[in-house]
C-alpha positions as CSV (number, residue, x, y, z in Angstrom):
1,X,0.0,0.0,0.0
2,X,1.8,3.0,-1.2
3,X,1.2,6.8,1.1
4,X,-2.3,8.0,-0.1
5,X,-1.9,11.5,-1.1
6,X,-3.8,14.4,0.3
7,X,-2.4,13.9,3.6
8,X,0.3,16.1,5.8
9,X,2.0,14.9,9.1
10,X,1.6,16.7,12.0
11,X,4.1,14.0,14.3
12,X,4.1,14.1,18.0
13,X,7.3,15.3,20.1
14,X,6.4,12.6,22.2
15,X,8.9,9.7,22.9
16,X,7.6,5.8,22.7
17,X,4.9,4.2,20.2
18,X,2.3,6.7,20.2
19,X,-1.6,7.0,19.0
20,X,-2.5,8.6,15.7
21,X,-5.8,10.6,14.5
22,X,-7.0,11.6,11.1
23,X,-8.1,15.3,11.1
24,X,-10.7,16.0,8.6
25,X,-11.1,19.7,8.2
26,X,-14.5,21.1,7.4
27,X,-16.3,23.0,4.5
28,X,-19.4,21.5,3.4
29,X,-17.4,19.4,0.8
30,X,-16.5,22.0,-1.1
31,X,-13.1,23.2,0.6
32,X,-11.3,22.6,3.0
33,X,-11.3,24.9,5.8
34,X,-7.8,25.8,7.3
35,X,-8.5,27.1,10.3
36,X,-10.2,24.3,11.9
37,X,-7.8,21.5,10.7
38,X,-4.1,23.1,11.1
39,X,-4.7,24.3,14.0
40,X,-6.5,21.0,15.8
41,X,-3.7,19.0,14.0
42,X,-1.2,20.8,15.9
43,X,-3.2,20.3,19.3
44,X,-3.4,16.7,19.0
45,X,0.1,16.7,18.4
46,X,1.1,18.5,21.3
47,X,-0.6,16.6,24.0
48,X,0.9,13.5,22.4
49,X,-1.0,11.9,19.4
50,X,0.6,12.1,16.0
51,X,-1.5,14.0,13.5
52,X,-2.6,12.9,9.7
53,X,-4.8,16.0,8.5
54,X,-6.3,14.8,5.5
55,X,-7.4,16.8,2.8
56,X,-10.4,14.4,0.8
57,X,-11.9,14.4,-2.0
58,X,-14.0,17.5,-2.7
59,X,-16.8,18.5,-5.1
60,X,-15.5,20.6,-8.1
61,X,-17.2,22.3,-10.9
62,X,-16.4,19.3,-13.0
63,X,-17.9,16.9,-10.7
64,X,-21.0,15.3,-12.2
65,X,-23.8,13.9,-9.7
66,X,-23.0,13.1,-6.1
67,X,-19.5,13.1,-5.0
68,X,-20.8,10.3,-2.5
69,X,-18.7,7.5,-2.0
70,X,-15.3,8.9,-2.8
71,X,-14.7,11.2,0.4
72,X,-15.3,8.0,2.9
73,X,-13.5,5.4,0.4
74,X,-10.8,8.4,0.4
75,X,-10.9,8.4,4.2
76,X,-11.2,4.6,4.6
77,X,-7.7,4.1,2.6
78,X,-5.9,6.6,4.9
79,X,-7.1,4.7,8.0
80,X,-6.2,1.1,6.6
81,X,-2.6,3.0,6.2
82,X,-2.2,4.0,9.4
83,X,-4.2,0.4,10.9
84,X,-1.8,-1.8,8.9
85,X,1.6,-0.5,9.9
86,X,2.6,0.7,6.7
87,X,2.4,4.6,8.1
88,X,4.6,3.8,11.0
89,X,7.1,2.1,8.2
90,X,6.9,4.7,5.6
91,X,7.0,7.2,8.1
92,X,9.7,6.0,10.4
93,X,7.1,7.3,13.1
94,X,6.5,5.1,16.9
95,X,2.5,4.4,15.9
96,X,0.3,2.2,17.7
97,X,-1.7,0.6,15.8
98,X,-3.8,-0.7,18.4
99,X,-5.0,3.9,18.6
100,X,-5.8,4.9,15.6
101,X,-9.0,7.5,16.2
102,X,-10.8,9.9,13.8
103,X,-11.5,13.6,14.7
104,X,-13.5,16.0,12.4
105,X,-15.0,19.8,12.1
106,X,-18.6,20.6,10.9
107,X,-18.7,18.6,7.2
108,X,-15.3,16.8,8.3
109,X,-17.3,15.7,11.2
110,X,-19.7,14.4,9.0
111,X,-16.9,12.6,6.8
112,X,-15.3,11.2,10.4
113,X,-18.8,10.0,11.7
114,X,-19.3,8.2,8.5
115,X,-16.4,6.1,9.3
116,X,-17.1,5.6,12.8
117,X,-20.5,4.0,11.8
118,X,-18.8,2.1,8.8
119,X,-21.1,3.2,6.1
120,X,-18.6,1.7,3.1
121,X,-18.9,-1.5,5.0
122,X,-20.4,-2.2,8.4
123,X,-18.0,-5.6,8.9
124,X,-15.2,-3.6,8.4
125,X,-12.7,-1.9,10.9
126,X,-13.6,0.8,12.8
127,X,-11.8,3.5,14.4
128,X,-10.9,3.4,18.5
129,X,-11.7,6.7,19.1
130,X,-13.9,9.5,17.6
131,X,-13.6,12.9,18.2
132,X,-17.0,15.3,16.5
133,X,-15.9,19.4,16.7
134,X,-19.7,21.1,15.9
135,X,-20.4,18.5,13.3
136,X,-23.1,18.4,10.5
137,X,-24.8,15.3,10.9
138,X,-28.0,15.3,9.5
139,X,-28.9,15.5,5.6
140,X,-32.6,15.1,6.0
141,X,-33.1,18.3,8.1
142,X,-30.0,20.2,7.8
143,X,-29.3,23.5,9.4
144,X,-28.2,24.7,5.3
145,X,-28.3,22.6,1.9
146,X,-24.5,23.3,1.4
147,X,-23.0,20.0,2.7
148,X,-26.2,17.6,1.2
149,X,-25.6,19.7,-2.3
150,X,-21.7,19.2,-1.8
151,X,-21.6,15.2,-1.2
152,X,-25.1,14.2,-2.6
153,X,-25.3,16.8,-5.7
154,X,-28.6,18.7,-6.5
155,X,-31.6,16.7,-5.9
156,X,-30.7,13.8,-3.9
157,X,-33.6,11.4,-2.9
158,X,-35.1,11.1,0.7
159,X,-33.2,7.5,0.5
160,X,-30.3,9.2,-0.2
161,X,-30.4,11.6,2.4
162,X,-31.5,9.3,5.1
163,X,-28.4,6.6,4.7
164,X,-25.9,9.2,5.2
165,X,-27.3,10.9,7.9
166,X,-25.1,9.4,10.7
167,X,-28.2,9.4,13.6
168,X,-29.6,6.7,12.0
169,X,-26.5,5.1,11.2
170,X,-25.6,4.4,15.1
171,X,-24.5,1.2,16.1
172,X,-23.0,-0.8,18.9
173,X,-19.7,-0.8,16.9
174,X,-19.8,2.6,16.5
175,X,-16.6,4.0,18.7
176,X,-16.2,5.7,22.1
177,X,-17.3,9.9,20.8
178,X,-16.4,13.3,22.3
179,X,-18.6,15.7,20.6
180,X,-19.0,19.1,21.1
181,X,-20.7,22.4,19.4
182,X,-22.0,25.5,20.6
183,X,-25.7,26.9,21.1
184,X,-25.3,30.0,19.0
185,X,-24.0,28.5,16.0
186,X,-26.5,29.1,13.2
187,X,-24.8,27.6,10.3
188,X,-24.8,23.8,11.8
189,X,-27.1,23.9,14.8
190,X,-26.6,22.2,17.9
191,X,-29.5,19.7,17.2
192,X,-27.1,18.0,15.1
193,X,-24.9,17.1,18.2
194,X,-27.6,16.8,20.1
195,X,-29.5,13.8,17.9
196,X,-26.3,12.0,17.5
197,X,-25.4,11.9,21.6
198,X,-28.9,10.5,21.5
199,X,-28.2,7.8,18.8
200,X,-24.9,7.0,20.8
201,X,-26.8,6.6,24.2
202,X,-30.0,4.6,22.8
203,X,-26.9,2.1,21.3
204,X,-24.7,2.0,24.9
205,X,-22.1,3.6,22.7
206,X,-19.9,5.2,25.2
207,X,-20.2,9.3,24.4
208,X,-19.3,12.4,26.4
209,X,-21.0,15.5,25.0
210,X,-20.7,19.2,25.3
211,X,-23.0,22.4,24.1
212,X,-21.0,25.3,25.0
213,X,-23.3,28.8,25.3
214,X,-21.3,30.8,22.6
215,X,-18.9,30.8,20.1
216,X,-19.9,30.6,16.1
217,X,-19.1,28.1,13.9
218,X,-15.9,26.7,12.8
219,X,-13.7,27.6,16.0
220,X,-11.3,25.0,15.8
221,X,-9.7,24.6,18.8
222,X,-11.8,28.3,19.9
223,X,-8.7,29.8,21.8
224,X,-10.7,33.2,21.1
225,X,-13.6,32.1,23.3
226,X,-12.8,31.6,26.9
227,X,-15.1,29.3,28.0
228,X,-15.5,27.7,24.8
229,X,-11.7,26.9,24.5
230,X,-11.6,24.7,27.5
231,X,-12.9,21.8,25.1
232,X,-9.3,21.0,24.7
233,X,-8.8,20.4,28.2
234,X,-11.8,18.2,28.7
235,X,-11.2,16.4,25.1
236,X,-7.6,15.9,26.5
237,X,-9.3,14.4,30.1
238,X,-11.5,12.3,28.2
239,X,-8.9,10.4,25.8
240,X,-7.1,9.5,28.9
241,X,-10.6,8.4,30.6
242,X,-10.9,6.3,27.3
243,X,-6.6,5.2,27.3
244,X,-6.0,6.2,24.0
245,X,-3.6,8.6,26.0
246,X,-1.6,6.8,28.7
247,X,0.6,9.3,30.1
248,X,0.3,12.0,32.2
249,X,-2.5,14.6,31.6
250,X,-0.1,17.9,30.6
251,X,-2.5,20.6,31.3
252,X,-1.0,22.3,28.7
253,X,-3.9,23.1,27.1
């Protein structure tokens, strides 16, 4: 399996065989939006996980119908990657294999909950670890078309809508899920967070959850919004409440 392109390194200083995430930045699969993956990439990183940000597959103005499956079979190769060894080998990076999680930011959440649930292939691997930053994560009610347009094209059937929204697609495989967002943000509202905690807790998934009062959407790691920013901290508490990180907690966030 040769290095899938689209992806940068964002390596731990950390000593010892360490965990790896995928970051999937957001922007309703259009683009991808910088400042909520460079900047999460570079947190996971410091508190010791070693980054992938990966930059999928997006819709272009020569893309004809729905963009559907390529982002997720994009996505599914990079995690085979890293899950196989072959990162760690063409890398020369300490990974364990054994902590390999998924994190993504508003569509990228989308994109990281899709793989969480398996929707290329349920019998296939999942993720450890999943980490949802103010996802979208509906396509039947959405706050705004723009993802649905993005990933399913114009006029996408109710069918169509329905398998990728990742509430219904909630099962006991699905991994342990931090997943925050914030009450104010009108551009992918909270009920999106809110109905996929649900679909997490109806399926004894185990899933810590956050709504935050303020803060608008795509914050990344929202070191502009006091309260808001401690996410970090907690998200940091949690993946050593999960042991994905087995050291001790640096506060540094």
């Amino acid at each position: 399996m040769s290095t899938p392109d689209g992806i940068t390194l964002r390596p731990t200083s950390r000593s010892g065989s360490r965990p790896a995430v995928i970051v999937l930045p957001g922007g309703g699969y259009e683009e991808h939006g910088r400042p909520s993956s460079e900047p999460m990439a570079e947190w996971f990183a410091s508190i010791g996980v070693h980054a992938v940000l990966f930059r999928y597959p997006l819709r272009t103005p020569a893309t004809v119908g729905p963009l559907h499956p390529a982002p997720i079979d994009a996505t599914r190769a990079v995690f085979t990657w890293l899950r196989s060894g072959q990162a760690a080998e063409d890398t020369g990076l300490l990974i364990d294999t054994g902590r390999i999680g998924v994190v993504g930011s508003s569509a990228g959440g989308h994109l990281a909950a899709c793989l969480a649930n398996g929707i290329d292939d349920p019998t296939l691997d999942r993720p450890d670890f999943c980490v949802l930053n103010y996802p979208v994560i509906t396509m039947e009610h959405p706050t705004r078309e723009r993802p649905v347009a993005g990933l399913l094209g114009d006029a996408p059937s109710w069918r169509e809508r329905r398998a990728l929204s990742m509430e219904t697609r909630v099962d006991a495989r699905t991994p342990p899920t931090f997943v925050w967002t914030t009450a104010d943000d009108r551009v992918t509202r909270a009920t999106n967070t809110l109905a996929y905690a649900d679909a997490l807790v109806r399926n004894e998934v185990p899933v810590e959850v956050h709504v935050f009062p303020h803060g608008r959407h795509g914050l990344g790691t929202a070191v502009r919004e006091p309260h808001t920013s401690q996410w970090t901290r907690l998200c940091e508490n949690w993946l050593h409440h999960q042991r994905v990180l087995t050291d001790e907690v640096s506060r540094a966030s």
